[in-house]
Legacy VTK file of the C-alpha trace (Angstrom):
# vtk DataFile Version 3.0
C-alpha trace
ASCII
DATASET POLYDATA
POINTS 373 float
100.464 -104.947 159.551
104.176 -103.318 159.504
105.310 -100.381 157.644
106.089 -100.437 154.811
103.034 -103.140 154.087
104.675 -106.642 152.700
103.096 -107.575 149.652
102.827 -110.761 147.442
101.348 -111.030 144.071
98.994 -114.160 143.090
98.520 -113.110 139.626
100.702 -112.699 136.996
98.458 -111.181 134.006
98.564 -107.985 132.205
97.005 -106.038 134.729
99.837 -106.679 137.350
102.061 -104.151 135.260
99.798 -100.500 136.942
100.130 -101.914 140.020
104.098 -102.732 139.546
104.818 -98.796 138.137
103.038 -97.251 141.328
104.604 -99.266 144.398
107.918 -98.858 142.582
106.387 -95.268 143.955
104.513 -95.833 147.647
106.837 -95.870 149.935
104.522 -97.907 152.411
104.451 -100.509 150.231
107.131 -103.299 149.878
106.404 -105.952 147.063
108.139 -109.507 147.968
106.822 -111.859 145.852
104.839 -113.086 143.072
103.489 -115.960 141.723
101.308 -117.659 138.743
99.999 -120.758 138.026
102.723 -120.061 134.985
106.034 -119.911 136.312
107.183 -118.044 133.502
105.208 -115.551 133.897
106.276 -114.978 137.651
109.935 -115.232 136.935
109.161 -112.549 134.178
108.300 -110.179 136.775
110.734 -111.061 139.318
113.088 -110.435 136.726
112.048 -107.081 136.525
111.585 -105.707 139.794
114.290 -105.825 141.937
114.390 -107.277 145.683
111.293 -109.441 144.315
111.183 -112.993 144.474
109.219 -115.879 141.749
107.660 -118.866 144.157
104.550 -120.920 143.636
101.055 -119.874 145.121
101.916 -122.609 148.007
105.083 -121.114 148.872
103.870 -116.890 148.908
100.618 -118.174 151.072
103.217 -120.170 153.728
105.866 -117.063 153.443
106.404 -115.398 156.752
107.189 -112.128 155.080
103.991 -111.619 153.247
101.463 -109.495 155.343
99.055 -109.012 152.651
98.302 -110.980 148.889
97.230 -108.882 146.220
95.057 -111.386 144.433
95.242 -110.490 140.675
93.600 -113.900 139.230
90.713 -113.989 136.922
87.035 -113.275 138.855
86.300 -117.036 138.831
89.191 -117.767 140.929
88.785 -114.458 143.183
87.333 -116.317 146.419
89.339 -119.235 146.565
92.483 -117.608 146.598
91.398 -114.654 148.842
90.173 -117.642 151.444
93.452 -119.574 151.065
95.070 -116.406 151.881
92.896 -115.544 154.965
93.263 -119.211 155.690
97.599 -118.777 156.120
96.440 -115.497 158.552
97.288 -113.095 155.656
95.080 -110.088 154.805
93.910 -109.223 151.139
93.380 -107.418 148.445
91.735 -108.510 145.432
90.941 -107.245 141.572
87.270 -106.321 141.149
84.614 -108.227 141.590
85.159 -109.197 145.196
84.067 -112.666 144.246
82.018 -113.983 141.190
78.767 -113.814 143.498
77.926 -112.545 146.503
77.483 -115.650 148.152
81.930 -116.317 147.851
81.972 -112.672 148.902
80.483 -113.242 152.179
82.001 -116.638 152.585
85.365 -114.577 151.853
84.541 -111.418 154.501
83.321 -113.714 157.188
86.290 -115.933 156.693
88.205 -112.246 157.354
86.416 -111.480 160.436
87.044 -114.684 162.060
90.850 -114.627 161.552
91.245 -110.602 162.519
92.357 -109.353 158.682
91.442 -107.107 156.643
89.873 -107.681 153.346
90.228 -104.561 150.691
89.013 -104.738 147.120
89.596 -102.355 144.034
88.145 -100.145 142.276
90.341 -97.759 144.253
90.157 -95.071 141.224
87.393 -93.571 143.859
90.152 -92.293 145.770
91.515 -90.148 143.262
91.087 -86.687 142.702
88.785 -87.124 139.737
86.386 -89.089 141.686
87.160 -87.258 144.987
86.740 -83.480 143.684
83.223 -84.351 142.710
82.291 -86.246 146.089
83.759 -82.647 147.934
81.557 -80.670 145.195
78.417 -82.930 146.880
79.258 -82.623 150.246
79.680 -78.530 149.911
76.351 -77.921 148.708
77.499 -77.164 145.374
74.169 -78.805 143.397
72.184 -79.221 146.416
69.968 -82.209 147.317
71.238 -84.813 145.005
67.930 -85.912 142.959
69.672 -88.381 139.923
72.541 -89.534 138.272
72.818 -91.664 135.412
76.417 -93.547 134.752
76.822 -94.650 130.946
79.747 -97.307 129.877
79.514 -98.413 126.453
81.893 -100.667 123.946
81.315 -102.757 121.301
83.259 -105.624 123.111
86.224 -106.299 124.512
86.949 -109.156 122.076
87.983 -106.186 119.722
91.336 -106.095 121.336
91.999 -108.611 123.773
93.734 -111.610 122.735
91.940 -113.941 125.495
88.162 -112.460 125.632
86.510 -115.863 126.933
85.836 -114.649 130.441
84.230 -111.738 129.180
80.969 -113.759 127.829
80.566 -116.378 130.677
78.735 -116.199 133.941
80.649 -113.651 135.733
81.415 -111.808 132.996
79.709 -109.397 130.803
79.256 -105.479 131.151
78.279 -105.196 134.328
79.829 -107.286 136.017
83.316 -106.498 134.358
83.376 -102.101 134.092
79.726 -102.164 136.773
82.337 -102.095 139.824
83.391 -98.486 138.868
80.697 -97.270 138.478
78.655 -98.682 140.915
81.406 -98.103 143.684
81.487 -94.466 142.554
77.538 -94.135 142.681
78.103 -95.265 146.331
81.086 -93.075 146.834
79.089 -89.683 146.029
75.175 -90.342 146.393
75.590 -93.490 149.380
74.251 -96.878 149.817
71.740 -98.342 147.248
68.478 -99.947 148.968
66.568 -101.525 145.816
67.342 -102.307 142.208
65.546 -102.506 138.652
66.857 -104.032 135.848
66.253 -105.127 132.227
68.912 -107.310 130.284
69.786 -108.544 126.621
72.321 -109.664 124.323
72.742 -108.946 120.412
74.859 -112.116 119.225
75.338 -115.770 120.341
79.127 -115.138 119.517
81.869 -112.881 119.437
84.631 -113.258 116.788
88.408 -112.428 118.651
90.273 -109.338 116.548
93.397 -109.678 118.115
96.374 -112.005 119.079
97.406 -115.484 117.885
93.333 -116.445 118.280
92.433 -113.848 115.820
89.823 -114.865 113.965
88.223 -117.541 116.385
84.907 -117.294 117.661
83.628 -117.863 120.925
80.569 -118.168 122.821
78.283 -115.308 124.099
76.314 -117.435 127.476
75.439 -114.224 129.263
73.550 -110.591 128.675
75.838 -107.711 127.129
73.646 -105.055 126.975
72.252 -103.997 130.525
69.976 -101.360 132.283
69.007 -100.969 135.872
67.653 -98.316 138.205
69.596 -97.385 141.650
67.087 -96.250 144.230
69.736 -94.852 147.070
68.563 -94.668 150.724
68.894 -90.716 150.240
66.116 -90.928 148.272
68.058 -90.177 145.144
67.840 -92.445 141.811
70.411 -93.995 139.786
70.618 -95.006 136.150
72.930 -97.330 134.848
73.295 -97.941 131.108
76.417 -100.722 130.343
76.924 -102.421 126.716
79.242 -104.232 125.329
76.828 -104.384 122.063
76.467 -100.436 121.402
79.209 -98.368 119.607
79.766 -95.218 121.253
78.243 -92.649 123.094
78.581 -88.862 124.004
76.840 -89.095 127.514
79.129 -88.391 130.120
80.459 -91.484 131.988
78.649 -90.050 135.124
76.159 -87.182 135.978
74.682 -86.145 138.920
71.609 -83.952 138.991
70.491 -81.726 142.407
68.288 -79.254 143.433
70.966 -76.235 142.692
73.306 -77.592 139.824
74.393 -80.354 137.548
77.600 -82.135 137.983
79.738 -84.166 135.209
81.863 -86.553 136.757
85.082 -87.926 135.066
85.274 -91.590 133.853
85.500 -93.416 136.997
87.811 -96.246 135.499
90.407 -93.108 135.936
91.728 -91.228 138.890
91.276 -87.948 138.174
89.593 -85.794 135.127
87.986 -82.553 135.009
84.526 -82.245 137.242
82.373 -79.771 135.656
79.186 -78.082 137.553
76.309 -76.199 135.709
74.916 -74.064 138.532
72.083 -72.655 138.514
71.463 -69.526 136.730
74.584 -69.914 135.670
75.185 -69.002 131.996
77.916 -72.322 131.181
79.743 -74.988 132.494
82.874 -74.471 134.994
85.452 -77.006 135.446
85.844 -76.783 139.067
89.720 -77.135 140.547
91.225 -80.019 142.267
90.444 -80.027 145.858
90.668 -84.104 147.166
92.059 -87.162 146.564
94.950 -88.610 146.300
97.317 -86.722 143.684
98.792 -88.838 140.553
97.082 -91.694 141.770
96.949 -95.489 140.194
95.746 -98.915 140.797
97.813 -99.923 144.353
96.572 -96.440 145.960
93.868 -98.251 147.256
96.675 -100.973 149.348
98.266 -98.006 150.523
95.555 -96.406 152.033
94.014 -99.690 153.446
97.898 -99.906 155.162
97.499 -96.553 156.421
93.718 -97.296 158.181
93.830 -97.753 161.838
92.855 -100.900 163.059
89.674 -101.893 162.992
88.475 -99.473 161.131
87.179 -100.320 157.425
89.373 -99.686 154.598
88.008 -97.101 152.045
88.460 -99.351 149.171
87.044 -102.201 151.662
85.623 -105.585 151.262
81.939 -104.358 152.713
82.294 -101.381 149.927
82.846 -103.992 147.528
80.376 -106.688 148.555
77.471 -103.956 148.551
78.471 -102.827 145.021
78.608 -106.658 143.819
74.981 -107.429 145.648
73.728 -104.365 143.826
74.445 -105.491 140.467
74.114 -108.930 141.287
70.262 -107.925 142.285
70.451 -106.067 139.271
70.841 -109.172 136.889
68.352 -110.861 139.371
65.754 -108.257 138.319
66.298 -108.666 134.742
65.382 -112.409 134.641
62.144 -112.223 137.285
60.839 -109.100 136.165
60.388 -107.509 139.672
62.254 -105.179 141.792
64.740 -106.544 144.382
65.773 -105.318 147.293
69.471 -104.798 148.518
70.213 -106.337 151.657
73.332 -105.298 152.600
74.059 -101.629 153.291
78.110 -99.744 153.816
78.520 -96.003 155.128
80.165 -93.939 152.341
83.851 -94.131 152.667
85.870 -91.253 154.040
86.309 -88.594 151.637
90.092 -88.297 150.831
91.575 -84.868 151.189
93.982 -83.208 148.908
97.165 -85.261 149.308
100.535 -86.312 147.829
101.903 -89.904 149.049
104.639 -90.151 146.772
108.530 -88.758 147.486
108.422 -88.111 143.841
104.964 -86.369 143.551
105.947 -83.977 146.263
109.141 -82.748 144.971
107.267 -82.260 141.449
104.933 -79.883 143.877
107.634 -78.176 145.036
109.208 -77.426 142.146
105.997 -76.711 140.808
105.358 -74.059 143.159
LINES 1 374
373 0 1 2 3 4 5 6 7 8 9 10 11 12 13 14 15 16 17 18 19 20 21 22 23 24 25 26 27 28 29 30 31 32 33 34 35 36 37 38 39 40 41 42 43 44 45 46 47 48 49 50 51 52 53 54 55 56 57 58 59 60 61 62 63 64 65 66 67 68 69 70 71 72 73 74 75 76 77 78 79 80 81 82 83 84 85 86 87 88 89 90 91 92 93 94 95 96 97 98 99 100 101 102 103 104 105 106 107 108 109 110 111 112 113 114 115 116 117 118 119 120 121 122 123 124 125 126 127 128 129 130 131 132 133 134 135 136 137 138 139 140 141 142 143 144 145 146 147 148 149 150 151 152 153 154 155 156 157 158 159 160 161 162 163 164 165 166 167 168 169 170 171 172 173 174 175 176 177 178 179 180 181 182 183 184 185 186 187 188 189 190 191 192 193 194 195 196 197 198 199 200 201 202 203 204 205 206 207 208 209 210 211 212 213 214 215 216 217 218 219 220 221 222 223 224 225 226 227 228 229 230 231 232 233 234 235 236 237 238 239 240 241 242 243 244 245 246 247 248 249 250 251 252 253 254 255 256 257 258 259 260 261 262 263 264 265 266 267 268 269 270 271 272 273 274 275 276 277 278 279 280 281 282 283 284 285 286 287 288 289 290 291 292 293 294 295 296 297 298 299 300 301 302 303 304 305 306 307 308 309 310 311 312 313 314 315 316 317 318 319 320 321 322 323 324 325 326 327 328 329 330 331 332 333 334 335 336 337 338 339 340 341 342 343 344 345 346 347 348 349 350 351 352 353 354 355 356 357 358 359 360 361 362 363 364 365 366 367 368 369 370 371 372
């Protein structure tokens, strides 16, 4: 792949305006085209960002300029775009999940293997210095032996503000397998690969009324779990909770917390890319927010493109497609666990990504640090 890294978008939805603001700011990464199955939507966006032109999904697949499609469709459609892409000899990047089950994930990374490109998959908020400042907290010592952690999301549902909630409550949907990627991807990032999985499921209502948009009002059917619990046992030997809801109200647990021999550590929200890490050493006497010491600095959704363009070949991408397949056979096993009752075991395993140290990658970023300083 070239330099700067020639991007399409298949994708046109809400999402696609993060990943628009930050390659307006990567300078490795040249946007070229987009397209939607509305071409309204894709002319809207041409529109907006200049040098960028609106063409069907055909047309960006055949285009000779595109190196690499940023697949921002809806999960269902995640595989069979990614292997039409792979299929025209393009490399990709897709939303989260990799693919509504792990059986189109490996379809789509075998696919990748045979053709020579690279597959890369968010959640790339890992690679920020939120996430990044606590993995370098771990690999100093600073709590010791990792022993737990325990990762809490909770909502009472998405349907509260999003005008188009369907997805949300069908197979492929719900809490875990919507907001599970970030955590689960961060639980890999800091504690490593996840061998076996426990987990207990439920669901509070048979429908969700919408409370937002020109469907306000309508109600639509709930056809999987939305409350969900499971138990991480990581090949370290260390144990992960997970706690995801789209039935509770709130909570005051920290989004992640990692327990060791020496110290506690709160970890920021890992749907962010940085936040304060606090460590309870001990002895200690109170919590210390510890500074900023990795990841990339200011970072956003598209960080994760521009480090997979800056990998060497044939090396795996940090926010990679085996990364993301792991994370979606871990709560895929998960759910499994749920219905049978038993424990499953994870097949697939992924060496913990690269930490990321302390660096700037935009022109605008670094002369904001120099001024700074």
């Amino acid at each position: 792949m070239g330099k700067p890294l020639k991007v399409g978008i298949v994708g046109c939805g809400a999402i696609i305006a993060q990943y628009l603001a930050n390659f307006r700011k990567l300078n490795d990464i040249d946007l070229v085209a987009v397209a939607d199955l509305d071409p309204a939507r894709a002319q809207a966006v041409a529109e907006q960002y200049e040098g960028v032109r609106a063409v069907s999904v055909e047309e960006l697949l055949a285009a000779d300029d595109v190196e690499l499609v940023l697949n921002l469709t809806i999960p269902a459609a995640h595989a069979e775009v990614a292997l039409k892409a792979i299929a025209a000899g393009k490399s990709v990047y897709g939303e989260k999940p990799l693919a509504a089950t792990t059986e189109e994930a490996r379809q789509v990374l075998d696919a990748a293997r045979e053709a020579g490109v690279v597959v890369g998959c968010a959640p790339d908020t890992v690679l920020g210095t939120g996430l990044q400042t606590a993995r370098k907290a771990i690999d100093d010592g600073l709590i010791g032996a990792p022993i737990s952690a325990s990762a809490t999301m909770v909502t009472p549902g998405h349907e509260r503000w999003h005008p188009n909630p369907d997805f949300y409550y069908q197979p492929g949907g719900g809490p875990l397998l919507d907001m599970g990627p970030y955590y689960v991807t961060a639980l890999v990032t800091l504690l490593g690969p996840v061998v076996s999985v426990v987990g207990a499921a439920s669901h509070t209502r048979s429908e969700r009324t919408i409370g937002s948009g020109p469907r306000q009002g309508e109600k639509i059917p709930v056809t999987i779990d939305s409350h969900v619990t499971g138990v991480l046992t990581h090949a370290s030997g260390a144990m992960s909770t997970l706690f995801m809801s789209f039935d509770a109200v709130k909570s005051k647990s920290p989004n992640i917390e990692i327990h060791g021999e020496r110290g506690s550590l709160v970890v920021p929200d890992p749907n962010h890319f940085d936040g304060d890490v606090e460590l309870f050493s001990l002895g200690a006497d109170a919590w210390e927010t510890l500074p900023v010491s990795a990841g990339y600095v200011d970072a956003g959704r598209g960080f994760g493109i521009a480090d997979l363009a800056a990998t060497p070949a044939g090396s795996e991408p940090r926010a990679g497609g085996a990364l993301a397949y792991h994370a979606l056979e871990v709560m895929e096993s998960v759910l499994e666990s749920a219905r049978s009752g038993a424990a499953v075991s994870i097949n697939s395993t992924v060496e913990r990504p690269a930490s990321v140290e302390l660096t700037v990658l935009t022109e605008v970023d670094a002369l904001q640090a120099q001024e700074a300083s």
